[in-house]
N, C-alpha and C positions, 0 to 999 in steps of 0.2 A: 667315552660313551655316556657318562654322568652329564658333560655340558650338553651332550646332543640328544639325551633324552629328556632334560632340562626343556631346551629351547622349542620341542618339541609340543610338550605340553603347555609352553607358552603360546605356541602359535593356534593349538587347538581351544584353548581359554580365549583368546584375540578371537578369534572368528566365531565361537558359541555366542561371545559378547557383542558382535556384529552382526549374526542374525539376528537375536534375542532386539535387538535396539531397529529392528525395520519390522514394526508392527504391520500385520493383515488384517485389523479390524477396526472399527473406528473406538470402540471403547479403550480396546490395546492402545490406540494411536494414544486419545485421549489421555492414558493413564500414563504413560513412558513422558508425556508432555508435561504433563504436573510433577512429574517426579524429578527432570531436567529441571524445571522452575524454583520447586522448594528446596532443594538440592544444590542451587546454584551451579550448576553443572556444565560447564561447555562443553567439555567430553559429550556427555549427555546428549546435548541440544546438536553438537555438531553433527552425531549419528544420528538425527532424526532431517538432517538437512541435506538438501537437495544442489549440489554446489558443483555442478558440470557445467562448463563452458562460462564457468567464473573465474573474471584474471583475482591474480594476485592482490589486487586495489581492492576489487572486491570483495572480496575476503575478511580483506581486515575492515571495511565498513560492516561487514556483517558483524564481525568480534564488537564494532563498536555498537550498533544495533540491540548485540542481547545486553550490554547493560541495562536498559532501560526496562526492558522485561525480567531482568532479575532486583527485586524488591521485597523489602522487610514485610512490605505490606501485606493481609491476610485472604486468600485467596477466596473468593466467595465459589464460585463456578465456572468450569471451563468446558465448552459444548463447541462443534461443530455445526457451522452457520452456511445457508447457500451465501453465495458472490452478492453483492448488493448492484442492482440495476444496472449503476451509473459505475461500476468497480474498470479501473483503466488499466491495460496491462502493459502498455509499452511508453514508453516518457523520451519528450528528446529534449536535453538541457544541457547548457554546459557543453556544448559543442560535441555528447555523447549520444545513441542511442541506448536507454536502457529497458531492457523487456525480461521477463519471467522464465524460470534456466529449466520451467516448464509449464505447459499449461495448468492452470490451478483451478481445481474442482470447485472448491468453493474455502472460506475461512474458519480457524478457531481461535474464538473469544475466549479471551480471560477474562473475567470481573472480579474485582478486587471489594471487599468488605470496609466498612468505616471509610470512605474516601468523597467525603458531600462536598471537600476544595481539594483541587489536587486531581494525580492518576487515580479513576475510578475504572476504564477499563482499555484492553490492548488488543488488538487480535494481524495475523500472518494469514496469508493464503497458503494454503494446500494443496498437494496434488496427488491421488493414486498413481503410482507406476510399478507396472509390471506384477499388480496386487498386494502391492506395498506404498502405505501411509507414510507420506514426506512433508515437512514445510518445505517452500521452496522460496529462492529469495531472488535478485538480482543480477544478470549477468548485461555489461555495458559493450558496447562498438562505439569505436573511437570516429567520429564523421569527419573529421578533419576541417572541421568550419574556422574559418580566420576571420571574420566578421565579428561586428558589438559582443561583448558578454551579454549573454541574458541576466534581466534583472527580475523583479518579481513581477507580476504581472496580478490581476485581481478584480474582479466582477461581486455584487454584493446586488442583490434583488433584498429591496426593504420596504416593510408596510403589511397590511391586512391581506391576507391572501397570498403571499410569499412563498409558501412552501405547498403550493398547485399550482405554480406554473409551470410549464416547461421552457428551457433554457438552452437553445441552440448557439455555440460559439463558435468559431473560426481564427484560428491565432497562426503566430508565424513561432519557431523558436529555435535558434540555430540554425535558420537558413530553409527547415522542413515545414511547410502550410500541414494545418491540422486542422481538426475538425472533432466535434465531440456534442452530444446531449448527455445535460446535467440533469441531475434530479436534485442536488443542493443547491439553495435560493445564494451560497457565497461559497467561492472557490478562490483557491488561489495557486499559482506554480510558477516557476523558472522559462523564460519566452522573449521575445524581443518586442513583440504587442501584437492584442487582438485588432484580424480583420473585420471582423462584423459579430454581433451577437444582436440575435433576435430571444425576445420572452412574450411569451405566447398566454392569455389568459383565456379560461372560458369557463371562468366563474363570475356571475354578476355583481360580487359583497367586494371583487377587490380593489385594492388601492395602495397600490404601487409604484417605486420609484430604482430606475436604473442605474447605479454608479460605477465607474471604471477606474481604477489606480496603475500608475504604472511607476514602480521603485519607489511604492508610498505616497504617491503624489496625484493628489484628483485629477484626472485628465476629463471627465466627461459626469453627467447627471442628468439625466432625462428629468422628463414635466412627467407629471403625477399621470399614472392611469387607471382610471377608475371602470372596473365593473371587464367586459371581453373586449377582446382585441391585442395590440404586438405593437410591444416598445422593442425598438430598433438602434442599433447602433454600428456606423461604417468607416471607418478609418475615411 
C-alpha cells in the first residue's frame, strides 16, 4: 500500500505540474515563458509546446531549435506581438510540406539586453487553444518528390525607396507552384526557382534595382527604376 500510495501522489504532482505549466492568460503565458528560458528548462518549454501531429524528426529539430533560445545573454523584454503582414505558415522544401501543428494567434518576442553584434532578439508563434496559451512549432508531410533538391533561392530589392514596395513572387519548390506578397525588400528560402516576381513602386523618390540568386549565384538584375511603376521578372 506504501508503493501505491506513493505512486499516487506522484501522479497527482505530475498532473498539478501539467495544468500549472498550460497557462490561461497572456501575462501567465508570458511569465511560465521567461521562466522556461532563464531556467534553461526543456521540461519547462516542452509543456508550454504545442507538438500534435509532430513525427519524431520533428521533435528532435524542435529539441535542437530551443538551444538557440536558451542563452547566457540578459533578457531585456518579452511581450506578445500580433503575426507580421508577410508572416507564412506553411513551407514546402526538401521534398516535405511543413505547416504550423496549429493555427498561430500571433508571436512572442524576446529581446535580449547588451547584444549591438550578435543575437539581439528571437521570437515563436503562438496559438490559444481551448483557452490555453501554447507556442506552437512545426509539424512536416512527406510529398514524395523524386525530382532536383531544392537549393536556396533569393530575391534582394536594393536602393532608395526599398522598403515601400511591394513584392509579389511566384516560385516552384519541390514540384509545388507558390505564390506569396512580401513585405521584406530580401528574402530568402529552399525552392527549385522563382516563376516571376513583380515589384511594384508608387513612390516618386525611388530608385531601385531587382536581383535574383539561385544556390548563391546571380541569375538575374534588373535596370535601375526610378520614381512609380513594376520591375518584372519571368523565368
Amino acid at each position: 500500500m506504501k508503493t501505491l500510495h506513493s505512486i499516487t501522489i506522484a501522479v497527482i504532482i505530475t498532473s498539478t505540474l501539467a495544468l500549472a505549466s498550460e497557462p490561461k492568460t497572456p501575462e501567465g503565458f508570458v511569465a511560465a515563458f521567461s521562466t522556461a528560458l532563464k531556467e534553461k528548462s526543456v521540461e519547462k518549454l516542452d509543456a508550454l509546446t504545442y507538438l500534435v501531429g509532430a513525427t519524431d524528426a520533428d521533435k528532435e529539430q524542435v529539441k535542437r531549435a530551443q538551444q538557440i533560445i536558451f542563452t547566457d545573454k540578459e533578457i531585456d523584454l518579452i511581450s506578445l506581438q500580433p503575426l507580421p503582414e508577410d508572416f507564412q505558415t506553411v513551407f514546402i522544401m526538401r521534398g516535405k510540406k511543413l505547416e504550423p501543428t496549429y493555427t498561430p494567434s500571433g508571436i512572442i518576442l524576446t529581446k535580449y539586453s547588451g547584444t549591438s553584434n550578435g543575437l539581439n532578439s528571437t521570437s515563436s508563434p503562438y496559438a490559444v487553444i481551448d483557452g490555453k496559451y501554447f507556442l506552437i512549432t512545426t509539424k512536416s508531410t512527406d510529398l514524395g518528390w523524386t525530382g532536383p533538391a531544392d537549393k536556396t533561392i533569393n530575391f534582394m530589392v536594393m536602393g532608395r525607396g526599398q522598403d515601400k514596395v511591394v513584392i509579389k513572387a511566384k516560385w516552384n519548390a519541390s514540384g509545388v507552384d507558390q505564390e506569396q506578397i512580401f513585405k521584406s525588400p530580401s528574402t530568402a528560402f529552399m525552392g527549385q526557382h522563382f516563376d516571376q516576381i513583380t515589384v511594384t513602386s508608387t513612390d516618386d523618390d525611388t530608385d531601385i534595382t531587382l536581383t535574383i540568386l539561385e544556390a548563391g549565384k546571380e541569375i538575374f538584375v534588373s535596370q535601375p527604376l526610378k520614381g512609380k511603376g513594376v520591375l518584372e521578372y519571368k523565368k
